[in-house]
C-alpha positions in Angstrom: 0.0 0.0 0.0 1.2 3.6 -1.1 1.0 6.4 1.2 0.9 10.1 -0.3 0.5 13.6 1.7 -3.1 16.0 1.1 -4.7 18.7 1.9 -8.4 19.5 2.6 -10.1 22.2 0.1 -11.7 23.9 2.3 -11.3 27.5 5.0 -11.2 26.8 9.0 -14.2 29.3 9.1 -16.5 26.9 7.4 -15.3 23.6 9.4 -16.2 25.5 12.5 -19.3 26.5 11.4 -20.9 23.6 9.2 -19.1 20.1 10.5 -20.5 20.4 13.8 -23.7 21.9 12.9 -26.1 19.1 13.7 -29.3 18.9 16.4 -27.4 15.9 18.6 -25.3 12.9 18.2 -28.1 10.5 16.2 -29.0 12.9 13.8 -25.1 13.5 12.9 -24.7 9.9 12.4 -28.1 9.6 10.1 -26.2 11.8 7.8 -23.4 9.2 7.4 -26.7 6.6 6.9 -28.2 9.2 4.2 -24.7 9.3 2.3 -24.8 5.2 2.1 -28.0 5.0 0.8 -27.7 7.9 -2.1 -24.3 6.1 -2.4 -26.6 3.0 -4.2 -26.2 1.0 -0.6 -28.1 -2.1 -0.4 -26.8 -3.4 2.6 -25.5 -0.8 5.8 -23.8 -3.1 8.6 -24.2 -0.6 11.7 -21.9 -2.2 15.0 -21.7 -0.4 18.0 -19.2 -1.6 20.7 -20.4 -1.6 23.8 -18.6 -1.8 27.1 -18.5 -1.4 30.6 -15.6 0.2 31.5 -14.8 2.8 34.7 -12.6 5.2 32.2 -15.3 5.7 29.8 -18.6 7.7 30.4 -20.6 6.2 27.9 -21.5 2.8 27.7 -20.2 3.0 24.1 -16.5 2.9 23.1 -16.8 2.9 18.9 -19.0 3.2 16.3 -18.8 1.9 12.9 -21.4 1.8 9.7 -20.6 0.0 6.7 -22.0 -0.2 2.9 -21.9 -1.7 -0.2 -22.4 1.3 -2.3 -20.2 2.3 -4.8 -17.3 3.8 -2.9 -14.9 6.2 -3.4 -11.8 5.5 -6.0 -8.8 7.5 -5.3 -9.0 9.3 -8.2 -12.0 10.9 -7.1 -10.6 11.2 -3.6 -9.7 14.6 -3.3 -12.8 15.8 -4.6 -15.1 13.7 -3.2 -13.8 13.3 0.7 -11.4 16.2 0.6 -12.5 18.9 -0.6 -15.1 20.9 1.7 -18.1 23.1 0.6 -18.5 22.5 -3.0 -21.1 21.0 -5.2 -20.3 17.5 -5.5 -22.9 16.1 -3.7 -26.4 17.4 -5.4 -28.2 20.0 -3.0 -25.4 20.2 -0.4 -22.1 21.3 0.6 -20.6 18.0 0.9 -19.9 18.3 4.8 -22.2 15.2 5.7 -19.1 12.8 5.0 -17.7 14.6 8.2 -20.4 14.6 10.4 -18.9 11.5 12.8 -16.3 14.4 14.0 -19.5 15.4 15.8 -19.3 12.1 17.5 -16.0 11.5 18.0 -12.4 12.9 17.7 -11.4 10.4 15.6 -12.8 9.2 12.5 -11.2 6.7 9.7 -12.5 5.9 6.5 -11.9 2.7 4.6 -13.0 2.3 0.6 -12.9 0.3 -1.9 -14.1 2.2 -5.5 -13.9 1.7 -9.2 -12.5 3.7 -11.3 -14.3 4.1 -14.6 -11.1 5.5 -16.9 -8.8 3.0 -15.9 -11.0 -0.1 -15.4 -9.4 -0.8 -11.9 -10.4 -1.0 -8.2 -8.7 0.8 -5.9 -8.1 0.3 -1.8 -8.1 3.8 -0.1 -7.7 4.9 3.6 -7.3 8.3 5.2 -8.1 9.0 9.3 -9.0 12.6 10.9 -8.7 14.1 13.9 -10.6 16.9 15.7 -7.4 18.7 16.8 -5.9 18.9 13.2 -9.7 21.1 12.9 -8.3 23.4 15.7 -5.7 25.3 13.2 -6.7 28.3 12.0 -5.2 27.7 8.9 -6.7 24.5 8.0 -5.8 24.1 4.3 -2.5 24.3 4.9 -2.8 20.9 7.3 -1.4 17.6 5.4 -3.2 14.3 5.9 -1.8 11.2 5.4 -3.8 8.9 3.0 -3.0 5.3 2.0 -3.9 3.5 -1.1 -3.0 0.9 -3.4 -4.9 -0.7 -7.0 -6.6 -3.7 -6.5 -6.7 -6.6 -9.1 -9.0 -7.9 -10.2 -13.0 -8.0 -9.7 -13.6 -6.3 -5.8 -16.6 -5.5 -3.7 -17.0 -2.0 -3.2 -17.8 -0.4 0.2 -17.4 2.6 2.2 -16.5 2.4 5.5 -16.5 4.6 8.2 -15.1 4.2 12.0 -15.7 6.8 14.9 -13.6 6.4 18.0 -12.6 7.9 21.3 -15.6 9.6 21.4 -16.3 13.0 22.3 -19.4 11.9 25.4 -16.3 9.7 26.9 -14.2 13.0 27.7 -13.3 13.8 31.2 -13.9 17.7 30.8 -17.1 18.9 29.8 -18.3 18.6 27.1 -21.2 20.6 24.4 -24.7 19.0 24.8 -24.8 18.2 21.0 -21.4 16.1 21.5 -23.2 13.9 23.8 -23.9 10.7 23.1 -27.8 10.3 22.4 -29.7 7.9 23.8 -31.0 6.4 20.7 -27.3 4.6 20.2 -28.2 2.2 23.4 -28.9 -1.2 23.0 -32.7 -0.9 24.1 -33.3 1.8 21.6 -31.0 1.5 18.4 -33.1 -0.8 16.3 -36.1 1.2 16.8 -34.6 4.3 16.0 -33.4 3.2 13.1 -36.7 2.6 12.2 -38.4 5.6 13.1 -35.7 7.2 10.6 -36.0 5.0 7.7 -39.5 3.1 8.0 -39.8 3.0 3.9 -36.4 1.2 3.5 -37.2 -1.2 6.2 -40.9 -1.7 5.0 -40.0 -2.5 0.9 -36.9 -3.7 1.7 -35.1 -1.6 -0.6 -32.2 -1.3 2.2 -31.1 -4.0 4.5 -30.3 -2.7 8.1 -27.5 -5.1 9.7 -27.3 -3.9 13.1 -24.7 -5.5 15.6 -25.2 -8.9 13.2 -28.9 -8.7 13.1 -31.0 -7.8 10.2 -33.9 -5.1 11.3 -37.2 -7.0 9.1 -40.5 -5.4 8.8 -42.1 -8.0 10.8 -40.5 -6.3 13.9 -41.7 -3.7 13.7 -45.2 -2.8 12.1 -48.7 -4.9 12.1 -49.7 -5.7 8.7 -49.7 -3.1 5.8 -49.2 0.7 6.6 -52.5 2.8 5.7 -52.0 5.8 3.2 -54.2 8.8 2.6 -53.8 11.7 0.2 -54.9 15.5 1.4 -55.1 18.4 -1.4 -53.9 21.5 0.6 -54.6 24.9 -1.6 -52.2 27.4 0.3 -52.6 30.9 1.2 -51.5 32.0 -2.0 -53.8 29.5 -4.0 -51.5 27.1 -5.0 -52.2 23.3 -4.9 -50.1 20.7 -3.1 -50.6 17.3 -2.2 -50.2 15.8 1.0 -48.8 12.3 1.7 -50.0 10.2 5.1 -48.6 7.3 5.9 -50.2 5.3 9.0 -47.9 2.3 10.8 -49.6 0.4 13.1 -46.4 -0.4 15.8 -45.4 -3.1 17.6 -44.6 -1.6 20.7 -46.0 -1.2 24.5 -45.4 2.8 24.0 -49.0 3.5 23.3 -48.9 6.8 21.5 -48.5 8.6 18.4 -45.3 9.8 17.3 -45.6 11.9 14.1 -42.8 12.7 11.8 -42.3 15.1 8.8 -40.2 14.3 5.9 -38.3 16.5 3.8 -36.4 15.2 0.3 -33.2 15.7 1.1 -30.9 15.0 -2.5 -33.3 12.4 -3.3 -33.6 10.7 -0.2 -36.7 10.9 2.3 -35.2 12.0 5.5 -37.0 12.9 9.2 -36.6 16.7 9.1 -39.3 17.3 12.7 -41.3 14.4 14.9 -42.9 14.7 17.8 -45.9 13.0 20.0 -49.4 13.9 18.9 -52.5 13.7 20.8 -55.3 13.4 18.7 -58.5 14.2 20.5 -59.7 10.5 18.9 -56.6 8.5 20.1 -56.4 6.1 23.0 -54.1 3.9 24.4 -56.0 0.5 23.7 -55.5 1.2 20.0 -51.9 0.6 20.4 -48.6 2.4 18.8 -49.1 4.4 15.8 -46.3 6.2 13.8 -47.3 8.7 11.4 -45.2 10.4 8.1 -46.1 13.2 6.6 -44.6 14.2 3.0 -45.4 16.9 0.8 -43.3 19.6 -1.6 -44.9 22.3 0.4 -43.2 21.1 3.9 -39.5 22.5 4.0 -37.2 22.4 7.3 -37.5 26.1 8.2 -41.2 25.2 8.9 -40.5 21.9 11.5 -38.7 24.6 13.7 -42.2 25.8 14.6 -44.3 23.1 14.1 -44.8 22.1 17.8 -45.7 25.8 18.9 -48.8 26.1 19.3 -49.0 30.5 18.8 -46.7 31.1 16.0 -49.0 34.0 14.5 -48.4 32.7 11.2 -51.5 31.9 9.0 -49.6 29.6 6.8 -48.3 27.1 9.5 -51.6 27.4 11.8 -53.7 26.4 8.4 -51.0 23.0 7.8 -51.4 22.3 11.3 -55.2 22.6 11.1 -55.2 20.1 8.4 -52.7 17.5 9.9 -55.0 17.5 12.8 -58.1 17.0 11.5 -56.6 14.6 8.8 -55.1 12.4 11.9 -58.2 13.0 14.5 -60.3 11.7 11.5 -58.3 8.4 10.7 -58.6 7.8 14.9 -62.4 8.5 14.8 -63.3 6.0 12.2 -61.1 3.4 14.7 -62.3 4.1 17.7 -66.5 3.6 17.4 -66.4 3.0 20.9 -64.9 5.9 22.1 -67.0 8.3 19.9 -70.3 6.2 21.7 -68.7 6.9 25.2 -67.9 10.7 24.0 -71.9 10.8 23.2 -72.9 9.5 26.5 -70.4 11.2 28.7 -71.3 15.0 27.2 -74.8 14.2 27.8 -74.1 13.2 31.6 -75.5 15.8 34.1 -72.4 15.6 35.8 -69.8 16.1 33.0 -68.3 19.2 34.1 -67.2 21.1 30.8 -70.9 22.2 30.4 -71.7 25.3 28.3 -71.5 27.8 31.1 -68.5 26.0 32.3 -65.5 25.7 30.2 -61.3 24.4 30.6 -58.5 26.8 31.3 -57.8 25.4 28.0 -59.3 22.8 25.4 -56.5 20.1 26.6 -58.0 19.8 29.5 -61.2 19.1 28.6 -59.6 16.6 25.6 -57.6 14.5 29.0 -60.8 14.9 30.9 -62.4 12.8 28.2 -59.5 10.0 28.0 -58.6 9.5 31.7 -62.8 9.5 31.8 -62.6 7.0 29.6 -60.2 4.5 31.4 -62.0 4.9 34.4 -65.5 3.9 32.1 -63.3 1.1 31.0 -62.6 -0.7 35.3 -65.4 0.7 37.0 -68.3 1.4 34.0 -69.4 4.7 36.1 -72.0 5.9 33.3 -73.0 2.1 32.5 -74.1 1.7 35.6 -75.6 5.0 36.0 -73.4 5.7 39.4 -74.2 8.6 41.6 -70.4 8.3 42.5 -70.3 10.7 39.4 -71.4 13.6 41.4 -68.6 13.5 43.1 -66.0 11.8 41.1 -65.8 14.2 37.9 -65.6 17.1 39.9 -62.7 15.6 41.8 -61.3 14.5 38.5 -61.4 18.0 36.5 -59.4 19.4 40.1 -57.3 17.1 39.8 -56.6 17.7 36.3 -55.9 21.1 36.8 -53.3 20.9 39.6 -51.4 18.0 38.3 -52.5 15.4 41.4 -54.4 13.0 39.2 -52.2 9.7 39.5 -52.9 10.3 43.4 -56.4 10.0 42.7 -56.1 6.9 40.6 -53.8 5.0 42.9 -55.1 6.3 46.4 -58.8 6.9 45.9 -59.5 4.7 42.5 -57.3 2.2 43.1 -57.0 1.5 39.7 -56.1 -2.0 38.0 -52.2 -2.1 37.2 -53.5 -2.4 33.5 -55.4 0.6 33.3 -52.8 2.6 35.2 -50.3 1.5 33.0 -52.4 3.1 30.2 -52.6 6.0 31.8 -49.0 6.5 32.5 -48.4 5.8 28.7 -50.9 8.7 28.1 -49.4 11.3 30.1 -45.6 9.8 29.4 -43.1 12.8 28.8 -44.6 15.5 27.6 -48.3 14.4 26.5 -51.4 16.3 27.7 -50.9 16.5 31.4 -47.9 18.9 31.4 -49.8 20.9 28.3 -53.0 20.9 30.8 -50.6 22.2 34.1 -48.7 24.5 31.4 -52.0 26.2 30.5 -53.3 27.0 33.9 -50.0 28.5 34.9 -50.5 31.3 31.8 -53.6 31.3 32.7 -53.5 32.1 36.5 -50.2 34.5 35.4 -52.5 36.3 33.0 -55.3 36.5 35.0 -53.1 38.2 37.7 -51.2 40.9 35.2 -55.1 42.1 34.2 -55.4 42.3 38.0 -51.8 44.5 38.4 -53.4 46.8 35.7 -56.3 47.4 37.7 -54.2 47.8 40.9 -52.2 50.4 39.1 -54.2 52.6 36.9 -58.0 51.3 37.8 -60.1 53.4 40.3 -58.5 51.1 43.1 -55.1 52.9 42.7 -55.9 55.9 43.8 -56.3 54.0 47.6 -54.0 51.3 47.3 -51.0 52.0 49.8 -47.5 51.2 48.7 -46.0 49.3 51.2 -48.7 47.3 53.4 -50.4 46.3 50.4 -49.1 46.7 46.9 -45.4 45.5 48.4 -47.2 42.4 49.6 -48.3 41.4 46.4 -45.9 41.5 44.3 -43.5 40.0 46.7 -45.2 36.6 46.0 -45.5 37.2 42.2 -42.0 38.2 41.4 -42.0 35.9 37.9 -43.0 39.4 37.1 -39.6 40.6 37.3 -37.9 37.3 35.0 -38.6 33.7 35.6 -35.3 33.5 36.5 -36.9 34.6 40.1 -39.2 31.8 40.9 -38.5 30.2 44.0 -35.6 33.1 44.6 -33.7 31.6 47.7 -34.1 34.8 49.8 -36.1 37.6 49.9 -36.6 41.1 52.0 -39.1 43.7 51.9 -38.8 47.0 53.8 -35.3 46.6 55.1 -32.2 48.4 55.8 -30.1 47.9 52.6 -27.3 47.6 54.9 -28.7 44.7 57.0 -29.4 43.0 54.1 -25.6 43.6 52.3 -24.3 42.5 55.5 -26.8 39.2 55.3 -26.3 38.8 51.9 -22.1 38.8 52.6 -22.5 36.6 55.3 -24.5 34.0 54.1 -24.3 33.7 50.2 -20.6 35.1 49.3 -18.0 32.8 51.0 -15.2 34.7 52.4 -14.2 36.9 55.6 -14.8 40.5 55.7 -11.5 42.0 57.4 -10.1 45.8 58.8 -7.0 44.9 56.3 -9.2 44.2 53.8 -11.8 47.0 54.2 -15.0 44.9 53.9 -16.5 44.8 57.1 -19.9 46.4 56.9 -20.4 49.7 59.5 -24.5 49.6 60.0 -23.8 53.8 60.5 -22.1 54.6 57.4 -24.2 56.8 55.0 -26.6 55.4 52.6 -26.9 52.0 54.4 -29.7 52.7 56.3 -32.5 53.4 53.9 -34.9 51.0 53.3 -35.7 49.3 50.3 -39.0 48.1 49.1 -38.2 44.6 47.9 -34.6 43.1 47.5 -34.3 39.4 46.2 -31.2 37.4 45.6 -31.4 34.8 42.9 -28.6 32.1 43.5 -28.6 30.2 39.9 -26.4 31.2 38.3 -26.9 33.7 34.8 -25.4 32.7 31.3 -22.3 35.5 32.1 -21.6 32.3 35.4 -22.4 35.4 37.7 -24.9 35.0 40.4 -27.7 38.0 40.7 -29.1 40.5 42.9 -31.9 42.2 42.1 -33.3 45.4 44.2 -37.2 47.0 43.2 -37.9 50.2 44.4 -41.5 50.3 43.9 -43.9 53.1 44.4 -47.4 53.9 44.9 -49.6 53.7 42.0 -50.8 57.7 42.6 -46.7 58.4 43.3 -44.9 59.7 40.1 -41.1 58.9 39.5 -39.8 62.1 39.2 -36.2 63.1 39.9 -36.4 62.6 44.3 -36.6 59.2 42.9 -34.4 58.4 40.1 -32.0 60.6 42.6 -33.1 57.4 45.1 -32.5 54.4 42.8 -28.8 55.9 41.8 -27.9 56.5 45.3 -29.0 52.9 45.9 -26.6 51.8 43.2 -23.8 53.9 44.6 -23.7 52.6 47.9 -23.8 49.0 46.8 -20.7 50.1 43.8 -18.4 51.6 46.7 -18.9 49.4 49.8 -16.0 47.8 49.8 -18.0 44.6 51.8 -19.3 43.6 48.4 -17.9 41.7 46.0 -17.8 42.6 42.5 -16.6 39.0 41.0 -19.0 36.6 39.0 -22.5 39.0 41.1 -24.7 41.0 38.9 -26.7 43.7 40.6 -29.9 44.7 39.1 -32.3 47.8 40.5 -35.0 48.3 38.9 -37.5 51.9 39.8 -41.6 51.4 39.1 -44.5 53.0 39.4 -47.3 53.7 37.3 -46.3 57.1 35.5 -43.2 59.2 34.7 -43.1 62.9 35.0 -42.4 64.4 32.1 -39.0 65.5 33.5 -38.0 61.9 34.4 -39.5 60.7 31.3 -37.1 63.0 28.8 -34.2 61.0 31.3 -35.6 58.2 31.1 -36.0 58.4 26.5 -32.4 59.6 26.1 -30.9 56.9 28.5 -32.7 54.3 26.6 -30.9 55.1 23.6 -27.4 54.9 24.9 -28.7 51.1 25.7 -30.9 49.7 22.3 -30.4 46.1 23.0 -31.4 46.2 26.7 -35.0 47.4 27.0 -35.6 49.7 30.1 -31.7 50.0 30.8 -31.6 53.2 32.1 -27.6 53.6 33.2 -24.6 51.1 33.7 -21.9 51.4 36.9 -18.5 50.6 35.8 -17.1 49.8 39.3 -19.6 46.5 39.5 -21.7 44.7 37.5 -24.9 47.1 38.0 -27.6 48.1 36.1 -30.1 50.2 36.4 -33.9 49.6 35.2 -36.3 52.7 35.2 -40.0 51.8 34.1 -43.9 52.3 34.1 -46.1 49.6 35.4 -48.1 49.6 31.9 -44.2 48.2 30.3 -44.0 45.2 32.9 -47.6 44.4 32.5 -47.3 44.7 28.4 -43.8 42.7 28.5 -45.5 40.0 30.7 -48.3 39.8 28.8 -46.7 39.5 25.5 -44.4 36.7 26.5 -47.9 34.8 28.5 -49.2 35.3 24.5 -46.5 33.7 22.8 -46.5 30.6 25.0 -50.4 30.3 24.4 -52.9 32.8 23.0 -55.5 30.1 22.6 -55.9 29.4 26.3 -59.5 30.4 27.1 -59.2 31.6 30.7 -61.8 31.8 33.1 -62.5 35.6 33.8 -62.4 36.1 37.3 -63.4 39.7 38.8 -61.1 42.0 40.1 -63.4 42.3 43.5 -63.4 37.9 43.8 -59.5 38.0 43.5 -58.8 40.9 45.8 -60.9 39.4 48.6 -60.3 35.7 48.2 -56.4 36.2 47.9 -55.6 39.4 50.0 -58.5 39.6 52.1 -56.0 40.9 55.2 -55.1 43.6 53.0 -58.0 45.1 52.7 -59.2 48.3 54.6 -62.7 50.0 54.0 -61.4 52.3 51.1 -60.4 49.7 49.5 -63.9 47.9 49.9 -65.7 50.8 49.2 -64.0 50.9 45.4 -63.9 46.8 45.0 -67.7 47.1 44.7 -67.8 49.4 42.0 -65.4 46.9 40.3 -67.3 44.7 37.9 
């Protein structure tokens, strides 16, 4: 075998950005499994090595995939392996050959090719290594590549092997570099299914993994069901729309739905996620669905499981895969739709019309978990007053996320039926949708209560600290949700009680006279009181941990320039007290109320623009890592709100008055002014 020096065509820029590009671990390698099969592959040997070892991290030590596609000759060598970012490969940049660097720092290819000019076969082998790709002037790195001319009639293959893998590392290491869970032994023949069902259906690839031949048999329950949808865009144009329905073999007892894009010819899972279709449930088994069509295209998947995207293009696509799925699960399931009938005609079903979800998932797991219970104890079959109280029970449940206490405490439900339901609510099916939407729905319900408190007729009599500071204290996801469950909190304090309780507890070292940090209680500035002061103890992307101080004031109190005087004298004292420290903490003040004079607001306008990328910053300290945010009660509220819309604008939320909240929640707050004003409140 000859051996001979090259270079990769290519710049360092577009290694860095492109060979490394990929979602995890799996999908990297299914680019290597794309390249065999658009290499004319009928056979792909996958082995995987697994092992046991204390050094390694991973249960896996190499990875290997091998075909019997064409190969590469080493006359095409440089041009088809070597050089980076060109056309060779139709629709791509022919970086997918490299993908296993993603996997592992070592990767070693082995082919056999033909070589159509000179009528011979050729042996080739070249190996790579992720710190050659650290040089900054990559084309000028030299490879070593073997290769010697075969003799007469050869196989040809292309063979690819991955070690010391990146996972396996002692340092840490990028989440996409991590080994994905779909390599395990439990879960590697399945995955490779999921990813290439058509292939492994029609046999038009064999998959050979670690010796064993994946067959169709394992996998799906007689013939996969087809349907064809016209779908007229927004722009009038026609496209069709391919289903393809596999019946599973599998306990998972879902629906797992995955798009597929053409990707150089070959149909390749672009998005998949689990569906709940309102007619699905578990006893009908495991159901993978494929969708195909020209008009689905990988930009779109990145916003296919949101359920507010605002666009009128993806919400009509997703209108039709829904209906197209809950349709094929209706004309299965006869005996759910007759339960459906009888349980919406039950007195005591508890979605009536008066009566309605915090959103429609609730109401669609009301229905199926109704169901499993019909299914044990035949509740409406046997026309049980336990109903009366049951549903009730069950829609609370629902709500607050204690359901499986119900079903194993109170129900004690059959191990069958609550293995069905765990399969229903597995990961993230309807029950964390259902808890999701009554958190955005309480959170929205109490910003149109804020607004009230600050700019209804109530503001005029709320009082700052005894009652408005109260509040908010136990709602401070208002101020980032970055503050939920915030270790330590103090309202109406001495700042310089709480620095010196802040030092003593949270920052670990020993104030000293040498050093100058010991806090004096006397020294100016340190005894004014805050309104709230919260320490948050994760730590922020910058590795810093944060402060954060809120100087709130009365809705009928202005911020004029007494108090943006206040807020910077608050940021002073913590920048020059020397019993602070200014390493890896981030201190953030932030002034409120409900108006600006218009003194404070010309401030406020030309600060802003010094700061366009930081909304509200109103000035930086250089000293520490402060910042200072000056706003109106009407910005949180709108902020808050407009993030609560993105998450879910379709939640219908139970209006609740301003007057039921204010006495059932802070009923201790309440003096007869306030009274007096709740009940002109509708």
């Amino acid at each position: 075998m000859q051996s001979t020096i090259k270079k990769l065509t290519t710049n360092s820029r577009l290694i860095k950005e492109h060979l490394t590009k990929y979602r995890d671990t799996f999908q990297a390698f299914r680019e290597l499994i794309n390249n065999s099969i658009q290499a004319d592959a009928k056979n792909i040997e996958i082995n995987i090595e697994y092992v046991n070892q204390a050094d390694l991290k991973s249960p896996i030590k190499t990875i290997q995939i091998k075909d019997d596609g064409t190969g590469v000759p080493y006359n095409e060598f440089d041009n088809r392996i070597l050089e980076i970012g060109t056309t060779v490969k139709q629709k791509g940049q022919g970086i997918g050959r490299f993908s296993s660097l993603q996997i592992g720092q070592l990767m070693h290819i082995e082919t056999i090719g033909y070589n159509q000019s000179k009528k011979e076969f050729s042996k080739t082998n070249f190996s790579i290594d992720t710190i050659d790709l650290q040089n900054a002037q990559l084309e000028n790195t030299e490879f070593k590549v073997d290769f010697e001319y075969l003799k007469g009639q050869q196989k040809t293959y292309y063979k690819v092997n991955i070690e010391r893998l990146h996972h396996n590392k002692q340092e840490k290491i990028h989440k996409r570099n991590q080994i994905s869970e779909s390599f395990l032994k439990p879960n590697i023949n399945q995955a490779i299914f999921e990813n290439y069902p058509y292939e492994i259906f029609h046999n038009t690839v064999n998959f050979i993994v670690n010796g064993k031949r994946l067959e169709r048999n394992d996998f799906v329950i007689n013939k996969p069901t087809s349907k064809v949808v016209e779908y007229i865009d927004n722009k009038g144009i026609e496209y069709k729309v391919n289903f393809y329905f596999y019946n599973i073999k599998s306990t998972l007892n879902k629906v797992k739905v995955f798009f597929q894009t053409d990707n150089a010819g070959l149909k390749s899972v672009s998005h998949q996620y689990t569906y709940s279709s309102d007619w699905y449930t578990p006893d009908l088994g495991t159901w993978f669905i494929y969708i195909e069509s020209p008009l689905l295209n990988t930009d779109l998947f990145r916003n296919l499981d949101i359920e507010t995207l605002g666009e009128k293009e993806v919400k009509k696509i997703k209108d039709t895969i829904k209906e197209t799925i809950n349709d094929f699960f209706k004309a299965r399931n006869k005996r759910f739709d007759k339960f459906l009938k009888s349980l919406e005609n039950d007195k005591y079903y508890p979605y009536q019309k008066n009566e309605k979800p915090a959103s429609t998932s609730q109401e669609v797991l009301f229905k199926k978990v109704a169901y499993l219970l019909e299914d044990e104890h035949k509740l409406i079959q046997n026309d049980d007053k336990i109903r009366n109280f049951l549903y009730p029970l069950l829609d609370k449940a629902i709500s607050n996320g204690n359901i499986e206490y119900i079903f194993d405490k109170v129900l004690k439900l059959s191990d069958e039926s609550l293995e069905k339901f765990h399969h229903l609510l597995e990961k993230t099916d309807l029950e964390d949708v259902v808890q999701f939407a009554s958190i955005v729905a309480e959170k929205t319900e109490f910003l149109e209560f804020l607004h009230e408190l600050t700019y209804g007729e109530i503001s005029k009599h709320i009082k700052e600290r005894s009652q408005l500071h109260k509040i908010v204290e136990h709602q401070l996801w208002l101020f980032g949700e970055n503050y939920n469950g915030t270790p330590k909190l103090w309202s109406d304090k001495k700042i310089g009680n709480i620095l010196k309780e802040l030092r003593d507890e949270y920052f670990d070292y020993e104030p000293s006279i040498e050093d100058k940090n010991i806090i004096e209680l006397n020294e100016d500035g340190l005894n004014d009181i805050t309104d709230l002061y919260f320490f948050n103890e994760k730590i922020t992307d910058s590795n810093a941990k944060e402060i954060m101080v809120v100087e709130l004031k009365s809705p009928k109190c202005s911020i004029s320039k007494k108090e943006l005087n206040q807020i910077d004298d608050y940021a002073f004292t913590i920048e020059q007290h020397s019993g602070l420290p200014n390493d890896k903490v981030k201190y953030k003040l932030l002034l409120i109320s409900s108006k600006l004079t218009k003194y404070a607001k010309s401030k406020v306008n030309s600060a802003r623009k010094k700061y366009p990328e930081t909304p509200f910053l109103y000035d930086k300290k250089t000293e520490k890592n402060i910042e200072i945010y000056v706003m109106e009660w009407s910005e949180l509220i709108e902020q808050n709100n407009r993030k609560l819309g993105y998450l879910s604008n379709k939640l219908n939320i139970k209006d609740k008055s301003v007057k039921v909240k204010f006495e059932k929640e802070y009923s201790q707050l309440i003096d007869e002014k306030i009274s007096a004003q709740l009940r002109l409140v509708k």
